[in-house]
C-alpha positions in Angstrom: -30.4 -9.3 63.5 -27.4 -11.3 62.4 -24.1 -9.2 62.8 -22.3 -9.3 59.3 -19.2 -10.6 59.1 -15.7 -8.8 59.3 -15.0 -9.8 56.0 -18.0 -8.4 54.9 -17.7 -5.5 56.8 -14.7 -4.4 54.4 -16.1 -5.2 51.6 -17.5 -1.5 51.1 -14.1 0.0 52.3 -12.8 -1.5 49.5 -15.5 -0.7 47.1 -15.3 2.8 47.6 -11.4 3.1 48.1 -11.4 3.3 44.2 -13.4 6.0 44.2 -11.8 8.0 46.6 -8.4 7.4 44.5 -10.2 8.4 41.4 -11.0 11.8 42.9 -7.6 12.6 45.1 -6.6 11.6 41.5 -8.6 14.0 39.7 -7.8 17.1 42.2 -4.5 16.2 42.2 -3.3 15.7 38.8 -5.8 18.8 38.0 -7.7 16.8 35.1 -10.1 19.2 34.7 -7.4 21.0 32.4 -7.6 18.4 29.9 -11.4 18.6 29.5 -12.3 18.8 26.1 -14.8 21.3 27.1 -16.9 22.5 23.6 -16.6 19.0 22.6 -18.4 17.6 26.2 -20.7 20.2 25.6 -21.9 19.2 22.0 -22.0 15.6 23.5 -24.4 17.1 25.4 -26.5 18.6 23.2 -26.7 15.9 20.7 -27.8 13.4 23.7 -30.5 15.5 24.6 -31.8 16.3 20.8 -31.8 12.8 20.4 -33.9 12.2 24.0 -36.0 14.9 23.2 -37.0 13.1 19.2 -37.6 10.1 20.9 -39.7 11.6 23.3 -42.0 12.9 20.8 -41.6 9.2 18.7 -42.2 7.1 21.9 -45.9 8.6 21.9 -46.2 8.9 18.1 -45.5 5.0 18.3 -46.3 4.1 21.4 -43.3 2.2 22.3 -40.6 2.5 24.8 -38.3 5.2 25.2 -35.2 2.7 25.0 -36.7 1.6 21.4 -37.3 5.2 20.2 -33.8 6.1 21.2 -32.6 2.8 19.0 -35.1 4.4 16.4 -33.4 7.9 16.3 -29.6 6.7 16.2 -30.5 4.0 13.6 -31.9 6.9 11.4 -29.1 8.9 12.1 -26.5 5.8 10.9 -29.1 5.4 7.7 -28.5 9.2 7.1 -24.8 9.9 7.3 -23.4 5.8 6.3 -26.1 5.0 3.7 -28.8 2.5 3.1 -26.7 0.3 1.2 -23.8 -0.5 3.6 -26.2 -1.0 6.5 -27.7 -3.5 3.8 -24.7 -5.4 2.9 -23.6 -5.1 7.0 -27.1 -7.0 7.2 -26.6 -9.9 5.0 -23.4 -10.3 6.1 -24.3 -10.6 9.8 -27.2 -12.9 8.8 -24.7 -15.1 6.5 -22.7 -15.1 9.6 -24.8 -16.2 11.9 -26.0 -18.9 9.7 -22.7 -20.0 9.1 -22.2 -20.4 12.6 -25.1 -22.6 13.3 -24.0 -25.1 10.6 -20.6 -25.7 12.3 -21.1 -24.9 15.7 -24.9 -26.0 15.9 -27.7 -24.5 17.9 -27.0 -22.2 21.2 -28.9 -19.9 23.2 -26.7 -16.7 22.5 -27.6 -15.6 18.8 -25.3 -12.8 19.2 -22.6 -15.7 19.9 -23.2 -17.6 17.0 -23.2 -14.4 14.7 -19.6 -13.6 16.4 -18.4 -17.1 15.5 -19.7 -17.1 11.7 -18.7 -14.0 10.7 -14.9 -15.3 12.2 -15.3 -18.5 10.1 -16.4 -17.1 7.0 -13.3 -14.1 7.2 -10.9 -17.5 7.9 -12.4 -18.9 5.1 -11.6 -16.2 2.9 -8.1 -15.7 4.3 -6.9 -18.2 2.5 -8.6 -17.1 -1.1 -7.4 -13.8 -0.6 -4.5 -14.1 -3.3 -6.4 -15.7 -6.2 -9.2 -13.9 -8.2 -12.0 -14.9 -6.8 -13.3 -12.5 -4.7 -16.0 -10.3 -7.0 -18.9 -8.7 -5.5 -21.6 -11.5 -7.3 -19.6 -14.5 -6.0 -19.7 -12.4 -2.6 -23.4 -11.9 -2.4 -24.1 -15.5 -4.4 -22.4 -16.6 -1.4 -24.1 -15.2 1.8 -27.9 -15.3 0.0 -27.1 -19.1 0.3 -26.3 -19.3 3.9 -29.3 -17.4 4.5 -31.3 -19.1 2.6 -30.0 -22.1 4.3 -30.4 -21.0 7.8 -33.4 -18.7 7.3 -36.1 -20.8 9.6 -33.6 -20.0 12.4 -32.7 -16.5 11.2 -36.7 -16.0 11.4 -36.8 -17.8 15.2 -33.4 -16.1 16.0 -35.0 -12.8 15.6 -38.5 -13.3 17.3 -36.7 -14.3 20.4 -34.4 -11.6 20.0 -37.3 -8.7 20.0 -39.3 -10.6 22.9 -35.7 -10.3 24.9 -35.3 -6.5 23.9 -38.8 -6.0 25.7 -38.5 -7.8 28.5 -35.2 -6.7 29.4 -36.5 -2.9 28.6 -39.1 -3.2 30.4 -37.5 -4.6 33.7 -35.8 -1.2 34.0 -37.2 1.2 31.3 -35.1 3.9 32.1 -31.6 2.8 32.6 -32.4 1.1 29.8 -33.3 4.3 27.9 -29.7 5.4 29.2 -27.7 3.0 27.8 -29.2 2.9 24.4 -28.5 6.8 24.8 -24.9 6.4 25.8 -24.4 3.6 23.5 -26.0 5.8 20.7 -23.3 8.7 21.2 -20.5 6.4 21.2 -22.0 5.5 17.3 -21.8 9.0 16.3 -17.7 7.3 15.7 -19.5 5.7 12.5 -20.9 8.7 10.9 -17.2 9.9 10.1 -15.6 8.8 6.8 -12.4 6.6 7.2 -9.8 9.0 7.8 -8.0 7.6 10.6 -4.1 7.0 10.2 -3.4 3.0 9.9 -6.8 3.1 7.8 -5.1 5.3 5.1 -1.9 3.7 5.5 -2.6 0.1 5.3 -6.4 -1.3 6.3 -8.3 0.3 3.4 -6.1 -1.3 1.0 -8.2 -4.7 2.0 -11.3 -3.5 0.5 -9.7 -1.4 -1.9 -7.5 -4.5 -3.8 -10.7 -6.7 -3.7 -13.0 -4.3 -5.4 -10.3 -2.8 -7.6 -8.4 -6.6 -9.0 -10.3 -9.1 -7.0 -7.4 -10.4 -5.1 -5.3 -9.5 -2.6 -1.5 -8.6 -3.8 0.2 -9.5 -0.9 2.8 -6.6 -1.8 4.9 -6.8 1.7 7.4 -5.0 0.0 4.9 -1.7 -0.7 3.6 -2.4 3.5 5.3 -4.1 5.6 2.1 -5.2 7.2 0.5 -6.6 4.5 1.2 -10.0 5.9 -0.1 -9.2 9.1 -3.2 -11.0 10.6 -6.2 -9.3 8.5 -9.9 -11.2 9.8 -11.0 -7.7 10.9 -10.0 -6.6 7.5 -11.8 -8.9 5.6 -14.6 -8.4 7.3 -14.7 -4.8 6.5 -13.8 -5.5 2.4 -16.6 -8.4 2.8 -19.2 -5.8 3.4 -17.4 -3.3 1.6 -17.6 -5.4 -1.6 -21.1 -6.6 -0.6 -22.5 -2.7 -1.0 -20.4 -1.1 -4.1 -18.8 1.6 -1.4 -16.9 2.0 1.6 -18.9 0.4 4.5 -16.4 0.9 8.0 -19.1 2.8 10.0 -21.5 0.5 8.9 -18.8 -2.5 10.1 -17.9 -1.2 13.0 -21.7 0.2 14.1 -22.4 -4.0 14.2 -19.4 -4.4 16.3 -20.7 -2.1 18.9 -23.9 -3.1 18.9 -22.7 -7.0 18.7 -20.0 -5.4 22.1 -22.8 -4.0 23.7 -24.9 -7.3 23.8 -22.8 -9.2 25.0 -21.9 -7.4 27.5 -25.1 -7.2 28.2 -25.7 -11.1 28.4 -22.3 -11.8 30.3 -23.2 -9.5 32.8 -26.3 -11.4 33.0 -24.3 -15.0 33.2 -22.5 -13.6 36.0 -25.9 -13.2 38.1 -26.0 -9.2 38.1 -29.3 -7.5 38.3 -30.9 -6.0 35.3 -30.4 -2.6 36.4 -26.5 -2.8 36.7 -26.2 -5.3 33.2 -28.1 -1.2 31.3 -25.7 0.4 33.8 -22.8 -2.3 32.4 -23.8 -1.3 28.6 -23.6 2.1 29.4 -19.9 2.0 31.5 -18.2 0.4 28.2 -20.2 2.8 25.3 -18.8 5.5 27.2 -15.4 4.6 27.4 -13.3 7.2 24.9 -11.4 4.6 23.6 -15.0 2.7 22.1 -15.9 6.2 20.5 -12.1 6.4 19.2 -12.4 2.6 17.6 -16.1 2.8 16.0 -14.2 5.9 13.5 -11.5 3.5 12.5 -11.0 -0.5 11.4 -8.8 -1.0 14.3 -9.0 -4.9 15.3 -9.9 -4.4 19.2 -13.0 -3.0 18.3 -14.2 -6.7 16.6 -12.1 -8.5 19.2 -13.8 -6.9 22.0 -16.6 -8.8 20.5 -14.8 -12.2 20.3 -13.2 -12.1 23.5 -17.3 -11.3 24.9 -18.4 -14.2 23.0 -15.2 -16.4 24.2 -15.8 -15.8 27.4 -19.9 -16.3 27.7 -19.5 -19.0 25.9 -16.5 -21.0 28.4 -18.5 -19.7 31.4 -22.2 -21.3 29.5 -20.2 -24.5 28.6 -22.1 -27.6 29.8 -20.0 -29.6 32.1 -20.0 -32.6 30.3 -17.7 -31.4 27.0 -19.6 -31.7 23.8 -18.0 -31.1 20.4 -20.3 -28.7 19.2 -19.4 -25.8 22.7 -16.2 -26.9 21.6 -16.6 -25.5 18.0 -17.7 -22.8 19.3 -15.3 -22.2 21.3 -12.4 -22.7 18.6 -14.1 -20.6 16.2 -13.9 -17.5 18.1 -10.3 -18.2 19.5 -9.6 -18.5 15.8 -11.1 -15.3 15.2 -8.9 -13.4 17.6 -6.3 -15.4 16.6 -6.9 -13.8 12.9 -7.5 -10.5 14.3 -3.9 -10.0 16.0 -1.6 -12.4 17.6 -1.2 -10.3 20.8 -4.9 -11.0 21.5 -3.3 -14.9 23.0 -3.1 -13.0 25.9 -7.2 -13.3 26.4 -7.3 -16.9 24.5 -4.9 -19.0 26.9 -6.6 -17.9 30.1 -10.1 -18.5 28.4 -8.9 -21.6 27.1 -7.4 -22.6 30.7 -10.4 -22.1 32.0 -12.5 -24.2 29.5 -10.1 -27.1 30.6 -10.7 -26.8 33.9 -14.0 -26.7 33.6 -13.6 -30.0 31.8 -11.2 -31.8 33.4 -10.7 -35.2 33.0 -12.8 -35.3 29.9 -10.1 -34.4 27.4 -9.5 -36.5 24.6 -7.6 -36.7 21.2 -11.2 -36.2 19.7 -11.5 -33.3 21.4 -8.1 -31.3 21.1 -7.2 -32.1 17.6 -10.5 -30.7 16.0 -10.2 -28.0 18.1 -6.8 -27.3 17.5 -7.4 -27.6 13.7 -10.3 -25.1 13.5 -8.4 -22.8 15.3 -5.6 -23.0 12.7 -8.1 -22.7 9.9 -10.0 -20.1 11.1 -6.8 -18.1 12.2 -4.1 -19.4 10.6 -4.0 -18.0 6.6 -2.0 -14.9 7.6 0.7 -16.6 9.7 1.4 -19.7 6.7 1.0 -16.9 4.3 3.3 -15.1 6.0 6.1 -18.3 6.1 5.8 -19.1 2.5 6.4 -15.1 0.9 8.7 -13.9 3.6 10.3 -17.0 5.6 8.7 -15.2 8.8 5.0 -16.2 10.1 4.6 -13.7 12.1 6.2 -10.8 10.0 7.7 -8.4 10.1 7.5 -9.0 14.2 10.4 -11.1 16.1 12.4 -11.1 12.8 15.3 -10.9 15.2 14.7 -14.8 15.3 13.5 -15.6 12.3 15.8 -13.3 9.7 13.8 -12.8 6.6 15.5 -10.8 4.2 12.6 -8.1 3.7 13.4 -6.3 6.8 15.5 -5.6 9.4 17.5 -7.8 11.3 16.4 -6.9 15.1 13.3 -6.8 16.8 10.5 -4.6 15.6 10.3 -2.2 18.8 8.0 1.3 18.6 9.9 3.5 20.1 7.1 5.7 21.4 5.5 3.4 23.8 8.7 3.2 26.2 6.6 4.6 29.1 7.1 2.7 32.4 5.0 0.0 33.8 4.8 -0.3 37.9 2.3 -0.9 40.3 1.0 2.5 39.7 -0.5 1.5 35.7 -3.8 2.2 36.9 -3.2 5.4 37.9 -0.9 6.3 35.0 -3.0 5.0 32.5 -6.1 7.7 34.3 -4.1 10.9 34.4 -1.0 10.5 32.1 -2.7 8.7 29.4 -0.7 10.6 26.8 1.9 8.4 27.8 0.3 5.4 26.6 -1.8 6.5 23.7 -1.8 9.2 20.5 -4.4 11.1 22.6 -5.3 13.3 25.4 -5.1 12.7 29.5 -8.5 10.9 30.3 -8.7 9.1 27.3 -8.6 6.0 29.4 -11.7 7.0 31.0 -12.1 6.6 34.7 -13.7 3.2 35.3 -10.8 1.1 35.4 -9.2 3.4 38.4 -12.7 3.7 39.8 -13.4 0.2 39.9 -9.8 -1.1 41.0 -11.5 -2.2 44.7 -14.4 -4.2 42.9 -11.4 -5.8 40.8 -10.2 -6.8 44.1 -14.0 -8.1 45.3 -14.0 -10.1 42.3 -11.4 -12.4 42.6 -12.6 -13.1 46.3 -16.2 -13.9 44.8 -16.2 -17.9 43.2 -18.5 -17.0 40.5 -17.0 -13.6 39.3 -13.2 -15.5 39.9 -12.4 -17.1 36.7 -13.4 -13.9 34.6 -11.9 -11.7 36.6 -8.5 -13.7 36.5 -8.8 -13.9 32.6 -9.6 -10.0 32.3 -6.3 -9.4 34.7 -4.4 -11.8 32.8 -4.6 -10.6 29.5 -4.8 -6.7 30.6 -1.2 -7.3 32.1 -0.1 -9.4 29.1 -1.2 -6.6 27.0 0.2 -3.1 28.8 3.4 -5.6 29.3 4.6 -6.3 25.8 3.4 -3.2 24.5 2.9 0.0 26.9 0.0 1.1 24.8 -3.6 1.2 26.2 -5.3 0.5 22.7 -4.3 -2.9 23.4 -5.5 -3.4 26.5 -8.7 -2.3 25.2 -10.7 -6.1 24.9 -9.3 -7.0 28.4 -11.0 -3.8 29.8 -14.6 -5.2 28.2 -14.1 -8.3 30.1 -13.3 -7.0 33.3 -16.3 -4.1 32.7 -18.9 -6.7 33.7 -16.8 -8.3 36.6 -16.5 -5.3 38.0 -20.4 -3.9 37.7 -21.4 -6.9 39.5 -18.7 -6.9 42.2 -20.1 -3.5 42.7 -23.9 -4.5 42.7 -23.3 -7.4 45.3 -21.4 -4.7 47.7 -23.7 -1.9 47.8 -27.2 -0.8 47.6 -29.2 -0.8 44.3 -29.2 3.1 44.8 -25.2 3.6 45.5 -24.6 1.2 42.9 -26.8 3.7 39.9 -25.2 6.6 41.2 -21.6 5.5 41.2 -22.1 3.7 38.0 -24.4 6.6 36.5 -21.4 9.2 37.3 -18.5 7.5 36.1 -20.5 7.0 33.1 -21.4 10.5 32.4 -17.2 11.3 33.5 -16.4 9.0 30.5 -18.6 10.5 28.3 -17.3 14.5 29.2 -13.5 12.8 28.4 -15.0 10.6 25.3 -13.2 12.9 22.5 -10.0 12.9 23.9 -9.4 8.9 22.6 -8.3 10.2 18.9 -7.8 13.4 17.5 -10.8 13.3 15.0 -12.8 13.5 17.2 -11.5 16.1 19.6 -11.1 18.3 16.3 -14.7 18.2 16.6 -15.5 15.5 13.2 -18.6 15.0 15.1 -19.9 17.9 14.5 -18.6 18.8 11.0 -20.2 15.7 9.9 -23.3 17.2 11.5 -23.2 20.2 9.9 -21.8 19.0 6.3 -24.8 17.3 4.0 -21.7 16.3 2.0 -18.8 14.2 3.8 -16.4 15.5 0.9 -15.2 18.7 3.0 -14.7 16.6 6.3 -12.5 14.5 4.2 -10.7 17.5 2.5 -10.4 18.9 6.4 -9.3 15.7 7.7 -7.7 13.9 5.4 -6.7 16.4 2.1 -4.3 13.1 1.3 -7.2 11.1 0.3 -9.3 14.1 -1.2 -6.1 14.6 -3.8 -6.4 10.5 -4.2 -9.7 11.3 -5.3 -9.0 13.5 -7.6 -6.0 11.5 -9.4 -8.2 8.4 -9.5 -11.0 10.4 -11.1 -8.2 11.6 -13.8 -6.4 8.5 -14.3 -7.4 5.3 -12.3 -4.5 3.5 -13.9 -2.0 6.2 -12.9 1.0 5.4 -10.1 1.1 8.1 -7.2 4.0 8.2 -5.1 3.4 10.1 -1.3 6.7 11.9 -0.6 6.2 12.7 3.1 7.4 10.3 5.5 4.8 11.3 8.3 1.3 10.7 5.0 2.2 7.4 3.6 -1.8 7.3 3.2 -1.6 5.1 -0.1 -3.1 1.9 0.9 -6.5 2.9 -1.3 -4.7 2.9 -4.2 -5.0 -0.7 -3.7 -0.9 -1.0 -4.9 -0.3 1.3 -7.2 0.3 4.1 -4.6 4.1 4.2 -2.7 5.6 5.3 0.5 8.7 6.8 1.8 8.0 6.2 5.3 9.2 3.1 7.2 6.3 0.8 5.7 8.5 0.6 2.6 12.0 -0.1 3.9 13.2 -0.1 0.0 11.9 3.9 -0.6 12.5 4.7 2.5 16.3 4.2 1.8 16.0 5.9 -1.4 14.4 8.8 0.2 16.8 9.0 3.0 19.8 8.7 -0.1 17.5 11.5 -2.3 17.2 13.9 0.6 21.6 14.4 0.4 21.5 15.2 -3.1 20.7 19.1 -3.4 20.1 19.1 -7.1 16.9 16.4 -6.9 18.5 13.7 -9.2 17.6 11.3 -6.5 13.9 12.0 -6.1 13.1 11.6 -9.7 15.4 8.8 -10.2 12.4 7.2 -7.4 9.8 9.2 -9.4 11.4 6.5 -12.8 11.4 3.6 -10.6 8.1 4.0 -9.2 6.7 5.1 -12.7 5.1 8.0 -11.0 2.6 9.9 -12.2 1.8 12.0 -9.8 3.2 13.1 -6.6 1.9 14.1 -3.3 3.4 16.2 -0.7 2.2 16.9 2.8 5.2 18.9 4.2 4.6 22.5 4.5 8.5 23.0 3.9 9.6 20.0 1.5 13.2 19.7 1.5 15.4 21.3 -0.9 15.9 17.9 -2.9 12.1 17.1 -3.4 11.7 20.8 -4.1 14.7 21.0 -6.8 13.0 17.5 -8.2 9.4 19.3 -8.8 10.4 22.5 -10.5 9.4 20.2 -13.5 6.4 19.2 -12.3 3.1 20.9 -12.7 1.2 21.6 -9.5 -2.4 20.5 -9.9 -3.9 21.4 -6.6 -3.6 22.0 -2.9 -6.1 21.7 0.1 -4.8 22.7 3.2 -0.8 22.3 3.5 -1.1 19.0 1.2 -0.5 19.9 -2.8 -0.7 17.2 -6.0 2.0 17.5 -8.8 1.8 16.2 -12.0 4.7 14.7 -12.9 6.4 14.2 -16.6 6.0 10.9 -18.3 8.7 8.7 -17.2 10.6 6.2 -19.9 8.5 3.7 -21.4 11.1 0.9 -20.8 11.3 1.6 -16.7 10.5 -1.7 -14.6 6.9 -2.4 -13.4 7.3 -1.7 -10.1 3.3 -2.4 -9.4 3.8 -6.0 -11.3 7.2 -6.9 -9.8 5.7 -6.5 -6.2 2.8 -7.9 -7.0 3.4 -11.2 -4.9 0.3 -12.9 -5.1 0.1 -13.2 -8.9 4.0 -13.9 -9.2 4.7 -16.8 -6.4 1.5 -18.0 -5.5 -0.7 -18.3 -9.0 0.0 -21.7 -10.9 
């Protein structure tokens, strides 16, 4: 027998001296303390109802367990999102995915291609977004054509697809029942209504403005970020519009499952075995912060799609450079570029390694189309951006680029001031309140678990490029901003790199366990990502057959929004707490008096001095207010003084709704003067 090497000797020292961190860790820091205990527990219980109904359906129809399991969570999305944003979600991944075959050609990764469309046709639309145009007819018009156009390959697209479901099932029929599990739980996210913060605040107004006017108002003076890249967002008003109601869980239950195939595949590209690419679909579903994004239209849920696709499809590149990989290629960096700047950090190393793979082939051919699909796909917000504000990239870095709408220095957040060291890894595991609005372990445990087979990677030649990418842009990210969310895409490219580091180090049976029980960790600590969900939304949802009370529980803001809007849809609503400004449904004729509105916020601050409440009404005139909203428990003696007039309507929780008195009839327009995109940019 052969001796091994010294070098690989080691290799399982270093393997398991992640492990061994993870639990000195874990004893400790004393993690068990944050254990969201009832909540692991109904985690629990809902993965085994929903083992046990597939049980009894996986005989009924004699298929595999890994099928029935898809079966039971589909059902469950049908039941609690609704047939018709599942629909719409449908059409628009099948417009995508023909979209994406007409520019980019054929390629062997539908889930690739679907990615890439869908990015197109959101760059597309970026920038229509401030003419009338965008009605739900000329919406569905739109995407019946590209299906209709690409239908023969939609039709050959999904034969493949199902004869790839079964044999990849079938080479491990259990694991694979365990990740569809997992991967199920983690869509139990979907089944909440949108009531996460920046949703209310500012990413509902998307969908909101497009089914309410038709265009987008641009109003940067109402939300700072209005200006901000907004692909994800379009996406989600696209489907939105598509269905006649709000469609996020539908949205974001395609992203996972669009996540979880890729990962799937790339695992697959990087020569792991079947067992460990279920075992790799599993790690990532059970990560907290994937069951905090799928409740919420946060961009790194979509861009940890992208940056999937953009990575399978460098490493898949022929080496001889054809324009269409290249199209590809551009159209998913555009995406991300649309999504969020930051997310450069995973499209320069991606892109370096593209070139290298290429070298000497390069060519003005090549860069400039590139270059200029890039800049359409991604580019609408940022020009947008230039021409209203004198800022692309507002309100960020206006320290350099001095636009009058906001403040003079650097946009900083103040919360996220947490150190950075050597150490992240660990702090991120068992201080994670640091570094996120959430509870310790809401990082999960992989990451720490794993650091050795981070390590093995970049010693391996064909796990090396990834894993260099997947370092890169996790330290660009935790760098500019000390806040995990956004390390959250670099994670799902390093997920893979490291299951296969670990496959290639240690038995098939070391490998299932290690990977099994870091899964099942994650999934104890999965509610601790956002505070929905350890609030226990999940099960509300559950037991509600109507979503109204989990919204009144979770968000009584956009329960009182309700109730205006079914009084008066024309009426102005002003939110006087600084810590709600939930008004971004109102789709602009809702104000702020947090930081979002730099103008009210002033006037609030100014209001706040004057005891007698002559300052709040005089922003109840200029607003035109009709009715007010207040989420403080104790208002201050100004806003209090200012509503003795006003008639209280109702209250739900600690939030109440006022009706305020009619203001002058020859008071500005605030909701016209703001209104950007009809004022500058219409001829």
């Amino acid at each position: 027998m052969t001796p091994r090497s010294p070098n690989l000797r080691w290799q399982p020292w270093l393997l398991w001296s992640g492990v061994l961190l993870l639990g000195i860790g874990f004893i400790a820091e004393r993690s068990w303390r944050s254990l969201p205990l009832p909540r692991a527990l109904e985690t629990l219980l809902l993965g085994l109802c929903a083992w046990t109904v597939a049980s009894l359906l996986r005989h009924l129809l004699r298929i595999s367990l890994a099928s029935a399991l898809l079966c039971v969570f589909a059902s469950a999305l049908t039941c609690f999102i609704g047939a018709l944003p599942l629909l719409a979600t449908l059409i628009l991944a099948a417009g995508g995915f023909s979209l994406g075959r007409i520019v980019a050609g054929a390629s062997d990764h539908t889930a690739i291609t679907t990615v890439a469309g869908i990015g197109a046709l959101a760059g597309v639309l970026g920038w229509l977004l401030p003419f009338p145009l965008h009605f739900r007819l000329v919406y569905l018009l739109l995407l019946l054509l590209l299906c209709i156009a690409g239908r023969r390959h939609l039709h050959t697209a999904l034969r493949s697809g199902a004869a790839a479901w079964r044999e990849a099932v079938a080479e491990t029929p259990v694991i694979a029942a365990f990740a569809v599990a997992v991967a199920g739980l983690a869509s139990a996210g979907c089944w909440l209504p949108t009531v996460q913060f920046d949703d209310l605040a500012y990413h509902l107004g998307f969908p909101a403005q497009l089914a309410a006017l038709g265009y987008y108002r641009m109003d940067v003076h109402s939300q700072v970020w209005a200006l901000a890249p907004w692909s994800g967002d379009i996406v989600q008003a696209t489907a939105q519009l598509l269905a006649g109601e709000e469609a996020r869980g539908a949205v974001d239950a395609f992203w996972l499952l669009a996540a979880a195939t890729l990962t799937w595949e790339l695992a697959a590209a990087l020569g792991t075995p079947p067992f460990a690419r279920w075992l790799c679909v599993a790690l990532v579903a059970s990560l907290p912060l994937t069951a905090g994004l799928v409740g919420g239209m946060q961009a790194e849920l979509p861009a940890a799609a992208a940056s999937l696709a953009l990575a399978l499809t460098a490493m898949s590149a022929a080496q001889n450079a054809r324009i269409r990989q290249l199209f590809l290629f551009a159209l998913l960096a555009g995406f991300l570029l649309g999504l969020k700047t930051g997310f450069v950090a995973i499209i320069v190393p991606l892109s370096a390694w593209l070139a290298w793979r290429w070298r000497g082939q390069w060519s003005w051919k090549l860069v400039v189309p590139g270059l200029g699909l890039i800049f359409l796909v991604g580019g609408s917000s940022h020009v947008y951006a230039a021409v209203l504000t004198g800022n692309p990239l507002f309100p960020l870095l206006n320290g350099l680029f001095h636009s009058s709408l906001f403040s003079e220095q650097n946009l900083a957040d103040p919360r996220w001031t947490a150190p950075v060291g050597w150490d992240i890894l660990w702090q991120l595991t068992f201080h994670t309140r640091a570094y996120l609005e959430g509870w310790d372990g809401a990082a999960g445990f992989f990451p720490l678990a794993l650091s050795g087979a981070f390590v093995l990677a970049l010693g391996a030649p064909r796990l090396r490029p990834l894993a260099v990418a997947g370092l890169v842009a996790f330290v660009a990210a935790i760098m500019t901003v000390h806040y995990l969310r956004y390390t959250y895409p670099a994670l799902m490219l390093l997920a893979p790199v490291a299951v296969a580091a670990v496959a290639m180090t240690t038995s098939r049976r070391r490998a299932t366990v290690l990977l099994i029980t870091l899964t099942v960790l994650d999934l104890a600590y999965q509610t601790c990502s956002y505070w929905t969900l350890h609030v226990g939304g999940v099960k509300r949802t559950l037991l509600q057959a109507d979503g109204e009370p989990v919204i009144e529980h979770l968000a009584p803001e956009r329960a009182l929004i309700r109730i205006v809007r079914s009084e008066d849809a024309t009426a102005n609503v002003l939110l006087c707490s600084p810590d709600a400004p939930f008004a971004a449904e109102l789709a602009g004729r809702g104000f702020v008096t947090a930081w979002y509105d730099p103008e009210l916020r002033r006037a609030r601050e100014a209001a706040d001095a004057d005891p007698g409440g002559d300052g709040w009404r005089g922003i109840f005139a200029y607003t035109g207010a009709r009715y007010a909203i207040v989420s403080d428990t104790a208002p201050s003696a100004a806003l209090a003084a200012a509503l003795a007039s006003a008639q209280p309507l109702r209250k739900i929780e600690s939030v109440q709704l006022w009706k305020l008195p009619l203001q002058p009839a020859d008071r500005i327009d605030l909701v016209r003067e703001r209104d950007l995109a009809s004022a500058k940019l219409w001829p």
